[in-house]
N, C-alpha and C positions, 0 to 999 in steps of 0.2 A: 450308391444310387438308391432311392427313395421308393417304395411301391406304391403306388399309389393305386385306392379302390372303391367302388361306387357300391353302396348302398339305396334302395327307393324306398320309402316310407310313407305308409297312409297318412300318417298325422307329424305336428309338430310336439307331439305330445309323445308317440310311441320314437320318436329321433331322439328328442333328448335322452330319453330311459337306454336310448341303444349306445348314446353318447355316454355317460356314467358308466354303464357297464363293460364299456371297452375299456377308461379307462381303469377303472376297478381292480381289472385284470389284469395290468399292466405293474408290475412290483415299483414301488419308489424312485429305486435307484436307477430306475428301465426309465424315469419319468424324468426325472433330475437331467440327466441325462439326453432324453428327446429335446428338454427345453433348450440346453445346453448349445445344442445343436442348433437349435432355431434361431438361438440372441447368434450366433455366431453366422450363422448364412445373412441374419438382419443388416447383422454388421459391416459383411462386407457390401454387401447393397448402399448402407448409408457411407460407406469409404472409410469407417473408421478401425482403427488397428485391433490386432487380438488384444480381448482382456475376457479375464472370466467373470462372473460374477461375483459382487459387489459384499464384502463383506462389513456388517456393522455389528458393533457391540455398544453396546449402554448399562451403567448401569444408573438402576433407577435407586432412589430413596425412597422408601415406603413408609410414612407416619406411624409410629406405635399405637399400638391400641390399647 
């Protein structure tokens, strides 16, 4: 279960600075992870099965210089 928490803010200008610096603090892998968790709760709302995230590889050709 999720905790969920309220913050008030004078402006839309001092939120966002509150928004970056929360997640700021938040290490990569803490973040990977939270998103992880969000396509997955998305998912079962849209009825679609587990999958994880989408892996692509390319490789590109880059012209000589």
């Amino acid at each position: 279960m999720r905790r969920v928490w309220v913050r008030k803010f004078s402006s839309f200008d001092e939120e966002r600075q509150a928004d970056r610096e929360y997640w700021a603090a938040i290490p990569p892998d803490d973040r990977v992870a939270i998103l992880d968790e969000m396509r997955a709760e998305w998912a079962s709302w849209k009825g679609h099965g587990e999958q994880g995230l989408r892996r692509t590889v390319r490789i590109v050709e880059l012209p000589e210089r």
